[in-house]
DRENDO-1510 file (C-alpha; in Angstrom, 1 decimal, always signed):
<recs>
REC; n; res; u; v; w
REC; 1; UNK; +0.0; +0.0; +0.0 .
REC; 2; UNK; +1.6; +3.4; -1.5 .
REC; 3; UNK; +1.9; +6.1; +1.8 .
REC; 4; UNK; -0.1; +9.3; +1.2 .
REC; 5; UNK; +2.2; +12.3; -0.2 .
REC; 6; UNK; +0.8; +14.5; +2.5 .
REC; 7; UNK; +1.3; +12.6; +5.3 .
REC; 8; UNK; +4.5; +11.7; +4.6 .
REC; 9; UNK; +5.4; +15.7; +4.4 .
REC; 10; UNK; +3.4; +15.8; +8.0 .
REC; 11; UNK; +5.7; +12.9; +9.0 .
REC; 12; UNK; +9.1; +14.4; +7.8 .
REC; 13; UNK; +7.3; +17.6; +9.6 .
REC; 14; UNK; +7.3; +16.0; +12.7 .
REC; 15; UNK; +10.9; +15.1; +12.7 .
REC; 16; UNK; +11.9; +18.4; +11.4 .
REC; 17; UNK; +10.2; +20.0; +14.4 .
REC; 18; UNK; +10.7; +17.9; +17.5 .
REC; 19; UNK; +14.5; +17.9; +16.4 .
REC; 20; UNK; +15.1; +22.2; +15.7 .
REC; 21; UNK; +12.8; +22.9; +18.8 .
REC; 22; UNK; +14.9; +20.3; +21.4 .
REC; 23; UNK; +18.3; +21.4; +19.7 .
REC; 24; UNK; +17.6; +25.1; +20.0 .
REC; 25; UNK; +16.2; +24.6; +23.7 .
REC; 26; UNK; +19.1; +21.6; +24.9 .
REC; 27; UNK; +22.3; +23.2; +23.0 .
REC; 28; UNK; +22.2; +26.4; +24.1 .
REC; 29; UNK; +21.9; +25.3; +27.5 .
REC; 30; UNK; +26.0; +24.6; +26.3 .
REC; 31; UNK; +26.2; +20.5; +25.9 .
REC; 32; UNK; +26.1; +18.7; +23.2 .
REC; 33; UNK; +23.7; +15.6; +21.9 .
REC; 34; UNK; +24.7; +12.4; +23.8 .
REC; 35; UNK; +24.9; +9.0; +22.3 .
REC; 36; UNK; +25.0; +8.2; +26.1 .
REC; 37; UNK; +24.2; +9.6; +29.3 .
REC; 38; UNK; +27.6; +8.7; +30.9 .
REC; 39; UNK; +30.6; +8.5; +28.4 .
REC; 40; UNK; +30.1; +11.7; +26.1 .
REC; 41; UNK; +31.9; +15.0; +26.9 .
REC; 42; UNK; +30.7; +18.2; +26.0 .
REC; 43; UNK; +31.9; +19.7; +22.7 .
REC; 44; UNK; +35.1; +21.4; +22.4 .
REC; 45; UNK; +37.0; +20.3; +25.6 .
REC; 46; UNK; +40.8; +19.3; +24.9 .
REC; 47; UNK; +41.3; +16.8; +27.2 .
REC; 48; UNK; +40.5; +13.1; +25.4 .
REC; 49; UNK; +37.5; +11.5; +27.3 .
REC; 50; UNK; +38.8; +8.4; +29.3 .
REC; 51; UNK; +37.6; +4.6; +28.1 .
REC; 52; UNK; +33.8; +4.6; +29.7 .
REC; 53; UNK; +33.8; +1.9; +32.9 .
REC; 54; UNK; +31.5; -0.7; +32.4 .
REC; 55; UNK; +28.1; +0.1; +33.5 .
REC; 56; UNK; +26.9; -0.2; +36.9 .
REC; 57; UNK; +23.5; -0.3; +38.1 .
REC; 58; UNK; +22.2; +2.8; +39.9 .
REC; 59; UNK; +19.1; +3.1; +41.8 .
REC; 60; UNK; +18.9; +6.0; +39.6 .
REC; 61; UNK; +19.2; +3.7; +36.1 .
REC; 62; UNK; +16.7; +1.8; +37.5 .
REC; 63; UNK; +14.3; +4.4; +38.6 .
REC; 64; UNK; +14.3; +5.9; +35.4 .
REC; 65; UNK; +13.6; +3.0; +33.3 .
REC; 66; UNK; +11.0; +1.8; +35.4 .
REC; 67; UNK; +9.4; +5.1; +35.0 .
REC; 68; UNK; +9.6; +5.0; +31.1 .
REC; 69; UNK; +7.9; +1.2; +31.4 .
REC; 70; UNK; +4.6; +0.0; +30.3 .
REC; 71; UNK; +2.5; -1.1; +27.9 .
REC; 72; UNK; +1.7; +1.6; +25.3 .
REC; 73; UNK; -1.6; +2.1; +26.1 .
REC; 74; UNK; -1.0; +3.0; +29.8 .
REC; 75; UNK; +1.0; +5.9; +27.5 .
REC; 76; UNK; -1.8; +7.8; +26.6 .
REC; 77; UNK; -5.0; +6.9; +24.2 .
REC; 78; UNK; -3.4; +5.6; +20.9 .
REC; 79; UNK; +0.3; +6.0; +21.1 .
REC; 80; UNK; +2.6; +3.3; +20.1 .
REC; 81; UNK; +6.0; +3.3; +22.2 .
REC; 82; UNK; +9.2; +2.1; +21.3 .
REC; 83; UNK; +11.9; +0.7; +22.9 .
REC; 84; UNK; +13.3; +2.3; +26.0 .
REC; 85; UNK; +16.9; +4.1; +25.1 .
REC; 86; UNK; +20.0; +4.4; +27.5 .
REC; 87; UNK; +20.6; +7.6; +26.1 .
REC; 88; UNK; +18.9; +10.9; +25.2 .
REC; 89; UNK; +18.7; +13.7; +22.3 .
REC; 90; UNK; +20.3; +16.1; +24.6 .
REC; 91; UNK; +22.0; +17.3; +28.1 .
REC; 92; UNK; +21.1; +20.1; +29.4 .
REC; 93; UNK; +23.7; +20.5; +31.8 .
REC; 94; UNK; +27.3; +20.0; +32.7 .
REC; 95; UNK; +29.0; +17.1; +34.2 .
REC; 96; UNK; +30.6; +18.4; +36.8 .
REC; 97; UNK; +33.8; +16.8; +37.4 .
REC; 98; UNK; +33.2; +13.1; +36.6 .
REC; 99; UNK; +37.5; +12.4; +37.3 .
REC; 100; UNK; +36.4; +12.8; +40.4 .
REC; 101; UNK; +34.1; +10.4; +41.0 .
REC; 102; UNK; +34.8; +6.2; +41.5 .
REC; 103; UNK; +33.8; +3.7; +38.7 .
REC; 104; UNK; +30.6; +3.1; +40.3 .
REC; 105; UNK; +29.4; +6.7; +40.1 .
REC; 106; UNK; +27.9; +7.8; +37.2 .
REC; 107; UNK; +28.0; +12.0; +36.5 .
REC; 108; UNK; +24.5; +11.8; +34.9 .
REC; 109; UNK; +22.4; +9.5; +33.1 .
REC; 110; UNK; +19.6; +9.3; +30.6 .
REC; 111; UNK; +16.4; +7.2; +29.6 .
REC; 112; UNK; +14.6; +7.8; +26.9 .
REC; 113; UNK; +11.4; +6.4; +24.5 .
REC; 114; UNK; +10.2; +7.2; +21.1 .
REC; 115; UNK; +6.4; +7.4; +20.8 .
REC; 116; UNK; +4.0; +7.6; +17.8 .
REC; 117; UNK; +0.8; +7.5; +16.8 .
REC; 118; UNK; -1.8; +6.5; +13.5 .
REC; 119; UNK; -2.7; +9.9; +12.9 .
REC; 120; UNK; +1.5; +11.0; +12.6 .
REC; 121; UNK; +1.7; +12.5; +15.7 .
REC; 122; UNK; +5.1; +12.1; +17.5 .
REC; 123; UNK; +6.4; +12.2; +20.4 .
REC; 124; UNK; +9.5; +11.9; +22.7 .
REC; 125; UNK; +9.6; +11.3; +26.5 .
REC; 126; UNK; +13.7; +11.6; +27.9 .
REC; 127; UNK; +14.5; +11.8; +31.4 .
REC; 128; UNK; +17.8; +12.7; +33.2 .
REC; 129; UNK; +19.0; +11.8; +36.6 .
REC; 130; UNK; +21.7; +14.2; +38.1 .
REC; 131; UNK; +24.5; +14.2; +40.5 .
REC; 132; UNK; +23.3; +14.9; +44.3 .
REC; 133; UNK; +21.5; +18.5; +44.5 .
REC; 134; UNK; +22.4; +19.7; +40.9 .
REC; 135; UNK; +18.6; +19.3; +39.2 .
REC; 136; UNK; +17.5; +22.6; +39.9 .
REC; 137; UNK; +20.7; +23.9; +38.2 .
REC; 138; UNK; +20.0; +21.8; +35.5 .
REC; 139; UNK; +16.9; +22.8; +35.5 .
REC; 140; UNK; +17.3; +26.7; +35.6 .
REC; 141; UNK; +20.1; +25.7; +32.8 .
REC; 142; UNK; +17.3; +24.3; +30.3 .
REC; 143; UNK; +14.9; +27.5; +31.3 .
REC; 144; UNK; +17.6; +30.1; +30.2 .
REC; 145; UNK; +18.3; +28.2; +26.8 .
REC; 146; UNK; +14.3; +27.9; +25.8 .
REC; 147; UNK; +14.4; +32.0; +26.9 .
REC; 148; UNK; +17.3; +32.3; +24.2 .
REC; 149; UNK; +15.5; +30.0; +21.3 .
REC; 150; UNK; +12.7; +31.7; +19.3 .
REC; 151; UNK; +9.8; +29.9; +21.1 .
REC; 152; UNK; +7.1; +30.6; +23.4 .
REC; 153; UNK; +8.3; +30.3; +27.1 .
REC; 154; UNK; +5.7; +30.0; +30.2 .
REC; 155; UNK; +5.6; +28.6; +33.6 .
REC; 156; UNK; +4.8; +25.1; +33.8 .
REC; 157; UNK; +1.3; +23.5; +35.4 .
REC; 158; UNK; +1.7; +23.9; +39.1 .
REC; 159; UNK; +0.9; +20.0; +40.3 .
REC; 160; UNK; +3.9; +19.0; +38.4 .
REC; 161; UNK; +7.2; +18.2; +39.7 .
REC; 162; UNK; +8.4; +21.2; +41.9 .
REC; 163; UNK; +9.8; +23.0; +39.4 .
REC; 164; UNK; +8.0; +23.3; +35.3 .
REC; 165; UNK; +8.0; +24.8; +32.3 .
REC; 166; UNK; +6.5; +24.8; +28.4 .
REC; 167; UNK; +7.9; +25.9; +25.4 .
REC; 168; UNK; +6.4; +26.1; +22.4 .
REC; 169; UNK; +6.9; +27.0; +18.1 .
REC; 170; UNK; +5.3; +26.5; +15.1 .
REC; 171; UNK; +7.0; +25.1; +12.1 .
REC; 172; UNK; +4.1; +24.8; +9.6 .
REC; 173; UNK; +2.3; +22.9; +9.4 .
REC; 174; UNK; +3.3; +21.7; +12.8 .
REC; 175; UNK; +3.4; +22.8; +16.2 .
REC; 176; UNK; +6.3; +21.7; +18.3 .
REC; 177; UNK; +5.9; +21.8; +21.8 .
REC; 178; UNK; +8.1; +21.1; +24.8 .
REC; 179; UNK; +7.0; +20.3; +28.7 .
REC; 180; UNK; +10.0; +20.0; +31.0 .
REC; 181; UNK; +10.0; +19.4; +34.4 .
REC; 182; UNK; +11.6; +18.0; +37.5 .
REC; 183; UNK; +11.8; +15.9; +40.6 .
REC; 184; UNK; +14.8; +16.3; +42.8 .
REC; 185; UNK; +17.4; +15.6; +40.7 .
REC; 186; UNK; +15.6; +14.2; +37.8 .
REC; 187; UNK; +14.3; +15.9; +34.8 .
REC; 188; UNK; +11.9; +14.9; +32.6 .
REC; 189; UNK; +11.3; +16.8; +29.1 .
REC; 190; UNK; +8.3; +15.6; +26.7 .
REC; 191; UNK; +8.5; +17.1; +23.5 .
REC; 192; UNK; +5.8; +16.5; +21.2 .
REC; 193; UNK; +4.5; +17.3; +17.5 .
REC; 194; UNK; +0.8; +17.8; +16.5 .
REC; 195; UNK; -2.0; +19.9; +15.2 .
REC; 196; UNK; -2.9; +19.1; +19.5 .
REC; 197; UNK; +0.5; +19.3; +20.3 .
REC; 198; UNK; +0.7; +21.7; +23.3 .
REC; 199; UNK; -2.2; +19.1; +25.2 .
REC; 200; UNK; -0.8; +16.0; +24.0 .
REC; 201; UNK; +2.8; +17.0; +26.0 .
REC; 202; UNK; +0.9; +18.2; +28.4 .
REC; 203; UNK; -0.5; +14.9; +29.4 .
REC; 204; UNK; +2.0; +12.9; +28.8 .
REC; 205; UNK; +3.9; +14.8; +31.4 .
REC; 206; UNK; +1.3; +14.1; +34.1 .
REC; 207; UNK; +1.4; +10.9; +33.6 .
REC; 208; UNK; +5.5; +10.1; +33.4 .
REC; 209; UNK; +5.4; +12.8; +36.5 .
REC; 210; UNK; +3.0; +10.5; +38.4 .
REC; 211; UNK; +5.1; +7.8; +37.3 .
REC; 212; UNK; +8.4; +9.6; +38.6 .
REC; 213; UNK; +6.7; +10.0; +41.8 .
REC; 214; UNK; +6.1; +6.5; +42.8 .
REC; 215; UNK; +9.4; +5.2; +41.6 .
REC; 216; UNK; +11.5; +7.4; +43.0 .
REC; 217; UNK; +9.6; +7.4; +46.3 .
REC; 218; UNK; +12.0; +4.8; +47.7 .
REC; 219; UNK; +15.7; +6.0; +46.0 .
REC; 220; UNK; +15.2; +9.8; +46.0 .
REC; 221; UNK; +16.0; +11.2; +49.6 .
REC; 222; UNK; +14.1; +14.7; +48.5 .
REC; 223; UNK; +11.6; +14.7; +45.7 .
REC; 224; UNK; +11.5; +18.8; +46.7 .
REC; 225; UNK; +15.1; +19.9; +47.0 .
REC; 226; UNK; +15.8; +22.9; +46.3 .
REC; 227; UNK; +18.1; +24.6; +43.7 .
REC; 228; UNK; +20.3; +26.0; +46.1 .
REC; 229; UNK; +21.2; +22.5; +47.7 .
REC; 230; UNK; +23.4; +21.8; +44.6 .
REC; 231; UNK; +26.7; +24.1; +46.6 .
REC; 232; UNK; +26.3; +20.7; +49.0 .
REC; 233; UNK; +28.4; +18.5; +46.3 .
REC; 234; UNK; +32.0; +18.6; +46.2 .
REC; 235; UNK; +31.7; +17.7; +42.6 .
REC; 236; UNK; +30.4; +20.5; +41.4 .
REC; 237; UNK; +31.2; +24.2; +41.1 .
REC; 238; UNK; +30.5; +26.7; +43.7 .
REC; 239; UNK; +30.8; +23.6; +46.6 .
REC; 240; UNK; +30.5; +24.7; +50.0 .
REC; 241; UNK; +30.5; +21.8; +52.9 .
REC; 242; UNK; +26.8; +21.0; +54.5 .
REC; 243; UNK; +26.4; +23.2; +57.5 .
REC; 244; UNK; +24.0; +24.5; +60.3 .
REC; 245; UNK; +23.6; +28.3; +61.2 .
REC; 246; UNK; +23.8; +28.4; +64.7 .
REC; 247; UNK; +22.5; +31.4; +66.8 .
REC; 248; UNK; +25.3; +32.8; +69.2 .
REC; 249; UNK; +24.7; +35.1; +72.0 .
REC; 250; UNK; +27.1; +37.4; +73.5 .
REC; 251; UNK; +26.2; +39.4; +76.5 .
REC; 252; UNK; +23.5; +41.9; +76.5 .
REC; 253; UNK; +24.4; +45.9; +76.5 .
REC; 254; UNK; +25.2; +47.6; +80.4 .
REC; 255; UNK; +24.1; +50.6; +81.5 .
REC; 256; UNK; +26.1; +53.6; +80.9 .
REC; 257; UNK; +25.6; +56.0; +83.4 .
REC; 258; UNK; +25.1; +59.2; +81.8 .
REC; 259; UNK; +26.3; +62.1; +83.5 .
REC; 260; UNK; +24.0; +64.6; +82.3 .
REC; 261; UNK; +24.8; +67.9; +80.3 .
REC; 262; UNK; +25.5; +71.4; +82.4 .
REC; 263; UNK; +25.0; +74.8; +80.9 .
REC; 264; UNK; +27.2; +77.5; +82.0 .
REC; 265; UNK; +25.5; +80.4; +82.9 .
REC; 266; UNK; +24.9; +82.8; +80.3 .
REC; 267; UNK; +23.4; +86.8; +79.9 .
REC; 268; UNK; +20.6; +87.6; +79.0 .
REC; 269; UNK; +19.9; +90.7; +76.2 .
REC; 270; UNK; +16.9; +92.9; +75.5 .
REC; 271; UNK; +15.2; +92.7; +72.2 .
REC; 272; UNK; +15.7; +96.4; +71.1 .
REC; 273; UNK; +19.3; +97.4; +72.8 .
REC; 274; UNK; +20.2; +100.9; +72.2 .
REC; 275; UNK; +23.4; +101.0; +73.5 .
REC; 276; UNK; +26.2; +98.5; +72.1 .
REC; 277; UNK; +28.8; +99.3; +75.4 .
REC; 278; UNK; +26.3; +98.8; +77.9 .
REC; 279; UNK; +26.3; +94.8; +76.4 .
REC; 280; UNK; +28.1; +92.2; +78.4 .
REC; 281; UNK; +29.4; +89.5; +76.1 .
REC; 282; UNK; +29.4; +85.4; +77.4 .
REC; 283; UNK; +32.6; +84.4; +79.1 .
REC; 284; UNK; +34.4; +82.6; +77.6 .
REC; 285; UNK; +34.1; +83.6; +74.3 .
REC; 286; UNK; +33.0; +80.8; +71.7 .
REC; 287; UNK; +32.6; +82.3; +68.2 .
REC; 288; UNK; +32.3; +79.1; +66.2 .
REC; 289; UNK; +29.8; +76.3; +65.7 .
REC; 290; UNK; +30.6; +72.8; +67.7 .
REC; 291; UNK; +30.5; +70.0; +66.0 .
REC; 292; UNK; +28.4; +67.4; +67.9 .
REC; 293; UNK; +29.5; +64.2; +68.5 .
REC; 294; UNK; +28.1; +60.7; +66.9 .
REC; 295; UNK; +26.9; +58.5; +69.2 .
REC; 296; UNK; +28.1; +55.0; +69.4 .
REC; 297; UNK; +26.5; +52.4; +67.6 .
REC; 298; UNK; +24.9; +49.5; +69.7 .
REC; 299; UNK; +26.7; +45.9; +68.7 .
REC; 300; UNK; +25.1; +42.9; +68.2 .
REC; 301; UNK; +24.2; +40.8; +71.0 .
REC; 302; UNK; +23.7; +37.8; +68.7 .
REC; 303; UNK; +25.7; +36.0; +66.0 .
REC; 304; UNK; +25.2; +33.9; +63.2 .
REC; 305; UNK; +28.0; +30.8; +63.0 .
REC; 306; UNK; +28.4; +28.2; +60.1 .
REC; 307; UNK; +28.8; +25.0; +61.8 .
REC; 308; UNK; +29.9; +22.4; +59.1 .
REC; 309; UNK; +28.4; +18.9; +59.8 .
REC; 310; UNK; +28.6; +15.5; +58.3 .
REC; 311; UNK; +26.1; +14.5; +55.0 .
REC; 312; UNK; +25.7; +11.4; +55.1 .
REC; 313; UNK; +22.3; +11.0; +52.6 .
REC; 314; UNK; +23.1; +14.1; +50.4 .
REC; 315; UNK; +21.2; +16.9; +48.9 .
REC; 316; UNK; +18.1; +16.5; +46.6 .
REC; 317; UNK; +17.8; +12.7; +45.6 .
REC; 318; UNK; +21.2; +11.7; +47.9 .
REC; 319; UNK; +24.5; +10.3; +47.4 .
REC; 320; UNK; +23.4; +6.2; +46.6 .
REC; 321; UNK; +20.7; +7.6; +43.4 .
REC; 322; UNK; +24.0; +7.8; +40.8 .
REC; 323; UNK; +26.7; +6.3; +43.3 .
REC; 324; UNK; +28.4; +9.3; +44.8 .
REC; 325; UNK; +30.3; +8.8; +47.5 .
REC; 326; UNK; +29.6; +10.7; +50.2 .
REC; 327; UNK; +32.4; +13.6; +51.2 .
REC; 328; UNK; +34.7; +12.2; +53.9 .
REC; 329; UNK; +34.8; +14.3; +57.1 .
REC; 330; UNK; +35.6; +13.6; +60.7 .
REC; 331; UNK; +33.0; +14.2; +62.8 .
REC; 332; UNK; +34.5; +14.7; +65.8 .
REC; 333; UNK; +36.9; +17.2; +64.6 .
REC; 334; UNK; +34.1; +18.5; +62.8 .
REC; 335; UNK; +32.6; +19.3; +66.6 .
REC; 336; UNK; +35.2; +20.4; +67.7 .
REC; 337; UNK; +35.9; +22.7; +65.3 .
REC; 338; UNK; +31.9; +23.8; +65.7 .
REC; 339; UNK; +33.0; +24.2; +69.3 .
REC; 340; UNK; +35.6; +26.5; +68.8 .
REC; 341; UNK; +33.8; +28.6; +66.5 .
REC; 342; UNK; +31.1; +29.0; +69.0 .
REC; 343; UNK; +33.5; +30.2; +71.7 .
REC; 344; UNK; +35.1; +32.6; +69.3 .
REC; 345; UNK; +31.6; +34.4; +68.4 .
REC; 346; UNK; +30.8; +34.9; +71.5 .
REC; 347; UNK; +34.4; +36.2; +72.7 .
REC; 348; UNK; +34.0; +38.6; +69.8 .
REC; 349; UNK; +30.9; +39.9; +70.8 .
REC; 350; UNK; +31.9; +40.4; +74.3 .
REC; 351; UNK; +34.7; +42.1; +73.1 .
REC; 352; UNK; +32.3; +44.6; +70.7 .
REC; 353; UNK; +29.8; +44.8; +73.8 .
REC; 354; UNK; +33.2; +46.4; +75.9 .
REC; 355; UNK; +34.5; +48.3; +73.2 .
REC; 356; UNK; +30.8; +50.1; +73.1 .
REC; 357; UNK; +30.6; +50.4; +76.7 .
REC; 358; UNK; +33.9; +52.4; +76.4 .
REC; 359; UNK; +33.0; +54.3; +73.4 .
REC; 360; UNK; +29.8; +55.3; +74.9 .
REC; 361; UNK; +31.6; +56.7; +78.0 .
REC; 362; UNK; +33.6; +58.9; +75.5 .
REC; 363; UNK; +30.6; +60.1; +74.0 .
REC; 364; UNK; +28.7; +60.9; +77.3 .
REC; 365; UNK; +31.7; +63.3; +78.0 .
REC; 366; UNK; +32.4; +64.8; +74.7 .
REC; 367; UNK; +28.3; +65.3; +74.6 .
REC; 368; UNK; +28.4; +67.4; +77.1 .
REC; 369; UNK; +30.9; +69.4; +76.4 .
REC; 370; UNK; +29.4; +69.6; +73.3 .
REC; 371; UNK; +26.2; +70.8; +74.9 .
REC; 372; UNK; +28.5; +73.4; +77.1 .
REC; 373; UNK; +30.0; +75.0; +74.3 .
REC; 374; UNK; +26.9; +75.0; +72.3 .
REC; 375; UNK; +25.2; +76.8; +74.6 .
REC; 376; UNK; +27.9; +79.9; +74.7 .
REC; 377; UNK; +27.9; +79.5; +71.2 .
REC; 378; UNK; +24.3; +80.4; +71.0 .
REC; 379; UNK; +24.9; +83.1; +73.4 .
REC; 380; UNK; +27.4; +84.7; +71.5 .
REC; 381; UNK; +25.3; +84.7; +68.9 .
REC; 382; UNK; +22.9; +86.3; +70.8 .
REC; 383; UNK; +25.3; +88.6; +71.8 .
REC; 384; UNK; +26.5; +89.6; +68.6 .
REC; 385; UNK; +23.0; +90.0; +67.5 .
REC; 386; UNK; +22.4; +92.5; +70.3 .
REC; 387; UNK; +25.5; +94.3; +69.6 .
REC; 388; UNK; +24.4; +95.0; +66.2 .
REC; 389; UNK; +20.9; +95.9; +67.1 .
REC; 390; UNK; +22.1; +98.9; +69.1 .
REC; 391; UNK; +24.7; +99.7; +66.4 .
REC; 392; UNK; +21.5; +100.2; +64.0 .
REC; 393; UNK; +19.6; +102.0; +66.9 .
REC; 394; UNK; +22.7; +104.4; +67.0 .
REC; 395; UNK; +22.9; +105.0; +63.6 .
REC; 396; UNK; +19.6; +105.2; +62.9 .
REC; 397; UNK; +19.5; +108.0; +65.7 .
REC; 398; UNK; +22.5; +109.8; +63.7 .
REC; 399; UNK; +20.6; +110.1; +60.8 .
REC; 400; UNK; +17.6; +111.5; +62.7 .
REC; 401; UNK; +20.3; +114.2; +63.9 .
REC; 402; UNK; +21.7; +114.4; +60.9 .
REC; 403; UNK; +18.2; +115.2; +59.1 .
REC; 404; UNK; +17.6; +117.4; +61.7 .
REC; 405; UNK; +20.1; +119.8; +61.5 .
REC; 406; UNK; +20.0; +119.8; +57.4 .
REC; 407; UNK; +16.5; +120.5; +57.8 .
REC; 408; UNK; +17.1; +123.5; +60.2 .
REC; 409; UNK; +20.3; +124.8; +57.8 .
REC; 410; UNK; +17.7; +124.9; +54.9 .
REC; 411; UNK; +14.6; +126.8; +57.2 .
REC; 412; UNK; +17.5; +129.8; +58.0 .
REC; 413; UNK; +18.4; +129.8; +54.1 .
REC; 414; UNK; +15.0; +130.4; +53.5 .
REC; 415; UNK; +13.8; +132.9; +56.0 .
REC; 416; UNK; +17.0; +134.8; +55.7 .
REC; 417; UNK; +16.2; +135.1; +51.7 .
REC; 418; UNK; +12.3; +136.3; +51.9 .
REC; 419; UNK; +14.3; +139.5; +54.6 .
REC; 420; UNK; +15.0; +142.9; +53.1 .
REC; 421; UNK; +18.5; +144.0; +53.3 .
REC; 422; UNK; +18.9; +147.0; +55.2 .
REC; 423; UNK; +21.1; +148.2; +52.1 .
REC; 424; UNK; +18.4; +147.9; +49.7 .
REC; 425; UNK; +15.1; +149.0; +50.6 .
REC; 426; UNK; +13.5; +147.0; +47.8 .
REC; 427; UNK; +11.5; +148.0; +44.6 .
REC; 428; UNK; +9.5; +151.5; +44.8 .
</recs>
């Protein structure tokens, strides 16, 4: 039987889409494809990738197939699955440093199956397990790259996983669509292409997710880690050792006694002064602003110490999921060193607590001398004000004077001009 022309062109669609729309969103998180989730390198690096150990079972391995298993109609209405894959179309995230781990540890691995459908729908589940902690990096790695591609980019549905996402494009006549999402430190991405493309990954998410959720119940330590647990693996960048914060005490503030403030006694000057000698100035003199003090600020009574303690499960799904040993530590140094940073805090707050108690004697006397000298500062101004008040007064009373006698200088000019002169009688 001859295949219809157009649904081989929707077919070759298909491919086409669900292969531009996961390479654009799982390269430019920086990795390449993998043949395999456990011996490929990323692209570019110099150093030759060592022969691949043989393969050791993982809880994770297992988890991750077992989640991928089934018939194909416990798949979703319709769709045919293939076989499952130890490897996947792409890695969205680094491996870490994989030199340092034993043969039985694996940096990441991968499961994946291949699904179809009469109508030429396609699909294709993959799911990654991570090292301990790192799957909300890789996570938050596989968001930035779909923000870089050309697609549509939204917040995932909120029952699935603990952390989701969809991404979206059209490549006509198809639409491509991608659901991502994760558990712990496993990852599941379901891309799928379809006129119904959007709901068909959509629901083939739920169901792998409820899938994820009962097989990982007994080999992930924390379904809901966090992506800030990842700094707990020594493998990985940015590693800093598990710790408690521990609240340390110091002693609380004493009671300064404060002293109080004197004011020297100073005069007192009427508002309209009208003569300038007859003004007593302050004693002593102070003719320029003080500058008042800062008061001390309060230390801390309490302090926050790192206390680094032993890890024995691990962060997100724990050491055992891919084989990573736990860090060694000692935990009785480890105590002791705990110990020892506890006794330091709290010597160094009793030092800042003495050092305060000091600087706030200081302040209490420099405050009031500070108050003393403000206050014949403001009497001087006073003063000065006064002063120059009855300067004005004076010279105001001057002018007055002044006017005065002008005035009377020009009344004689003028009476002395309408007299006769005893010379000249005047006219006839």
């Amino acid at each position: 039987m001859e295949t219809p022309r157009g649904f081989l062109a929707f077919a070759i669609a298909v491919i086409l889409g669900l292969n531009l729309l996961i390479a654009c969103v799982l390269t430019n998180a920086g990795v390449p494809f993998l043949t395999h989730g456990r011996d490929s390198r990323p692209v570019g690096e110099k150093k030759a990738a060592p022969a691949a150990p043989p393969a050791v079972p993982t809880p994770a391995g297992a988890a991750l197939t077992a989640a991928l298993a089934g018939s194909p109609s416990a798949l979703g209405d319709g769709w045919t699955a293939g076989p499952i894959q130890e490897r996947a179309f792409g890695l969205p995230f680094g491996y870490g440093c994989p030199e340092d781990l034993p043969p039985a540890a694996a940096p990441t691995i991968a499961r994946s199956r291949e699904l179809s459908r009469p109508d030429g729908a396609g699909s294709r589940l993959q799911l990654w397990g991570f090292g301990a902690g790192q799957g909300g990096r890789a996570f938050a790695a596989l968001a930035d790259a779909a923000r870089a591609c050309s697609v549509k980019v939204r917040d995932g549905q909120p029952d699935l996983g603990v952390q989701s996402m969809t991404a979206s494009a059209e490549h006509a006549p198809t639409v491509v669509a991608l659901s991502a999402w994760r558990r712990g430190d496993v990852m599941g991405v379901v891309t799928a292409a379809s006129p119904g493309s959007e709901g068909a990954a959509t629901a083939l998410s739920g169901m792998l997710d409820e899938r994820l959720d009962q097989v990982l119940g007994p080999v992930c330590a924390n379904q809901r880690s966090s992506p800030d647990e990842a700094s707990r693996n020594p493998y990985h960048d940015g590693y800093r050792p598990y710790a408690d914060d521990v609240t340390v005490s110091g002693p609380q503030l004493p009671s300064v006694p404060d002293p109080g403030s004197p004011v020297p006694p100073v005069p007192s000057y009427p508002d309209y002064p009208t003569d300038p000698d007859a003004l007593t100035p302050p004693s002593p003199l102070v003719t320029s602003a003080p500058v008042e003090p800062a008061e001390p600020a309060a230390p801390a009574t309490e302090h926050t110490v790192s206390i680094e303690k032993p890890d024995p499960v691990g962060p997100g799904c724990g050491w055992a999921f891919l084989g990573e040993p736990p860090p060694v530590v000692d935990g009785a140094k480890l105590q002791s060193q705990g110990h020892l940073a506890t006794l330091a805090a709290q010597e160094d707050l009793a030092a800042q607590v003495t050092a305060w108690a000091q600087a706030r004697r200081e302040y209490n006397v420099a405050h009031a001398r500070y108050v003393w000298d403000l206050t014949l500062y403001q009497a001087y101004e006073s003063y000065a004000t006064a002063v120059a008040r009855a300067r004005d007064y004076q010279a105001g009373q001057e002018r007055k004077r002044q006017q005065a006698q002008a005035a009377a200088a020009a009344e004689r000019r003028r009476r002395a001009a309408q007299t006769p002169s005893p010379h000249y009688p005047g006219p006839p």
